[in-house]
C-alpha positions in Angstrom: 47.2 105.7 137.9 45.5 103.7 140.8 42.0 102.9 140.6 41.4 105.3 143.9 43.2 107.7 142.0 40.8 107.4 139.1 37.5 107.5 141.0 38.7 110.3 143.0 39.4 112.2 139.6 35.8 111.4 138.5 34.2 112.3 142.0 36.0 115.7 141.5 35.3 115.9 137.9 31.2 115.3 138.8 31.8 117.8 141.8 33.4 120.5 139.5 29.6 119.4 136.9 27.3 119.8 140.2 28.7 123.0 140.6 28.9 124.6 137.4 25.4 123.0 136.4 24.2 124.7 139.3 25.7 128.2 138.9 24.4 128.1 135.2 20.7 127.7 136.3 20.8 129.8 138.8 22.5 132.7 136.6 19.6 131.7 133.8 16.5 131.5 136.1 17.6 132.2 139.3 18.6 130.1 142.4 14.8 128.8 143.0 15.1 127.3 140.1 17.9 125.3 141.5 17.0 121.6 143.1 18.5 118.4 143.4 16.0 117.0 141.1 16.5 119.7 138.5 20.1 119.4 138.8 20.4 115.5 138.9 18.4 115.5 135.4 20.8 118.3 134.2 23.8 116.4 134.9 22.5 113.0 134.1 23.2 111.0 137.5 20.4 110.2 140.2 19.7 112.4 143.0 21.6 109.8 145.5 24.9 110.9 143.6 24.3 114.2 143.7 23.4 113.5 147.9 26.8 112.1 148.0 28.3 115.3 146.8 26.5 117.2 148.4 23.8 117.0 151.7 21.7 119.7 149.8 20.8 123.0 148.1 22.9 124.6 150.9 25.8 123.2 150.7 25.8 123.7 146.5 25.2 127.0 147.0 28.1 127.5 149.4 30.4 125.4 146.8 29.0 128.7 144.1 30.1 131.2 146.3 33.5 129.7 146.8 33.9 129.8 143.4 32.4 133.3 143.1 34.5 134.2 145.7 38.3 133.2 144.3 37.1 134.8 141.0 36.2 137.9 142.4 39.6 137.9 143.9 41.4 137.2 140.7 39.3 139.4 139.0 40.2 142.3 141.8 43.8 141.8 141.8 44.1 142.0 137.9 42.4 145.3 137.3 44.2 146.9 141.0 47.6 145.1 140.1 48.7 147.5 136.9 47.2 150.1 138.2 49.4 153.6 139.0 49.1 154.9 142.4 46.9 154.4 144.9 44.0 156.4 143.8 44.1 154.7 140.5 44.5 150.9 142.1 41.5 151.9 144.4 39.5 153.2 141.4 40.0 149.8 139.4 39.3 147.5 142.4 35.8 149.0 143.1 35.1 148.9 139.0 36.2 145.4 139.1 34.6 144.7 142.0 31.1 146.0 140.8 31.7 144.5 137.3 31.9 141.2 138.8 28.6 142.0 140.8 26.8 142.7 137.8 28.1 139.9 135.5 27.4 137.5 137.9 24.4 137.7 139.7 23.3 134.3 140.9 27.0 134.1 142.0 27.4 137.5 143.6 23.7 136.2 145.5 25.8 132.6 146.3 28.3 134.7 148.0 26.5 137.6 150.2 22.8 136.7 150.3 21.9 133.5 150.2 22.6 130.9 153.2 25.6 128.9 151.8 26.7 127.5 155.5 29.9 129.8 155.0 31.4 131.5 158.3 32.6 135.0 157.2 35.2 136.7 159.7 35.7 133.7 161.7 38.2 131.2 162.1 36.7 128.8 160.1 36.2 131.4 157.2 36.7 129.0 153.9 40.4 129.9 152.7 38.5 131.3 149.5 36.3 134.0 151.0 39.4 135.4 153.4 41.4 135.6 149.8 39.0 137.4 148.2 38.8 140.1 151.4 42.5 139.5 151.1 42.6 140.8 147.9 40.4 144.4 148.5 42.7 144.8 151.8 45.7 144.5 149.7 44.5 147.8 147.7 42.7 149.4 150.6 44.8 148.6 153.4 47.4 151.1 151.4 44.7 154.2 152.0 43.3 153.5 155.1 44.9 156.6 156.6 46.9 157.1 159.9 45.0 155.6 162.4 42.6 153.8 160.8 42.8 150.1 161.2 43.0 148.6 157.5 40.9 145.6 157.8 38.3 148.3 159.1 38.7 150.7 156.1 38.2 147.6 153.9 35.4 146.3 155.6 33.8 150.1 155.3 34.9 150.3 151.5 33.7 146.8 150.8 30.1 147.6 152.4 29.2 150.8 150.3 30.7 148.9 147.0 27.9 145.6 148.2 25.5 148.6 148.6 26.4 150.3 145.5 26.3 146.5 143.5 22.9 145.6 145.5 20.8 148.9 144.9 21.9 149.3 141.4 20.9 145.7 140.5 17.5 146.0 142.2 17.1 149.6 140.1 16.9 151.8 143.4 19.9 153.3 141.8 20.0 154.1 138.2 22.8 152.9 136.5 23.6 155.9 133.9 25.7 157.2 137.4 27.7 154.5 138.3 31.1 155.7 137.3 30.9 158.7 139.5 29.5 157.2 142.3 32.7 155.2 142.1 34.6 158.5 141.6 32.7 160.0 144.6 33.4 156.7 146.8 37.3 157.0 145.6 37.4 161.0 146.3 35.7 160.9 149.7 37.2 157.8 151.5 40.9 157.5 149.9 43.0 161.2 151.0 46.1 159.3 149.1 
């Protein structure tokens, strides 16, 4: 192994301890708690390191949500995949979906509240976040209905499953009803 081949492996290796140092604060005492100088003693290297990683909070947060997002798409495809007909697949995507909401708030914020310098729907969308849209559409775009543009049903579906994982979390929703708002979501918007 070259030596640039080595100090790119520890520049990634730091990277990879930026980001999961920061995704563990934030999930602990949320993302205000996150700082460079926080993080810097966290990880042990001086805040000009962590600079040359990264330009600021921003730009760490939008390295979370990245992360967040190819995990939500794994996470997506894995309980949809097995699944038995489209009702069922739909059924599991949104559980999986919400699951992932509620397991991992400071991520779920990293990915669709916060300001993470990510384009969304544009042509410089990071590969990560149109995998993870990817990933509902390949369920969704399956029920959309004659037509009904898929990407459109998805984006629909997707925004009341945010809503549904947003208003539960803040308790405007109580959670005892989750499953058949899920149920109610899947009867109303899939005719498969």
């Amino acid at each position: 192994m070259s030596v640039q081949e080595r100090k790119e492996r520890e520049r990634a290796a730091r990277e990879r301890l930026i980001v999961a140092t920061a995704r563990e604060l934030a999930e602990q005492q949320g993302w205000d708690a996150v700082t460079t100088r926080r993080l810097a003693e966290r990880i042990e290297y001086s805040q000009p390191v962590l600079y040359g990683h990264f330009r600021g909070k921003r730009e760490i947060i939008g390295a979370v949500a990245l992360q967040g997002a190819a995990e939500m798409a794994a996470a997506v495809r894995a309980a949809a995949s097995p699944a038995d007909g489209p009702r069922t697949r739909v059924t599991a995507l949104a559980r999986a979906y919400l699951d992932f909401a509620e397991r991992n708030p400071a991520v779920y914020d990293a990915m669709f509240q916060l300001d993470g310098g990510l384009a969304f729907a544009a042509e410089d969308t990071p590969e990560p976040l149109k995998d993870a849209f990817a990933a509902l559409l390949e369920s969704l775009g399956e029920v959309a209905g004659d037509g009904v543009h898929p990407g459109l049903f998805t984006e629909v579906f997707w925004a009341a499953l945010h809503g549904l994982a947003t208003l539960t979390r803040a308790g405007r929703l109580p959670p005892a009803e989750a499953d058949r708002r899920v149920e109610l979501l899947v009867d109303r918007l899939v005719m498969a």
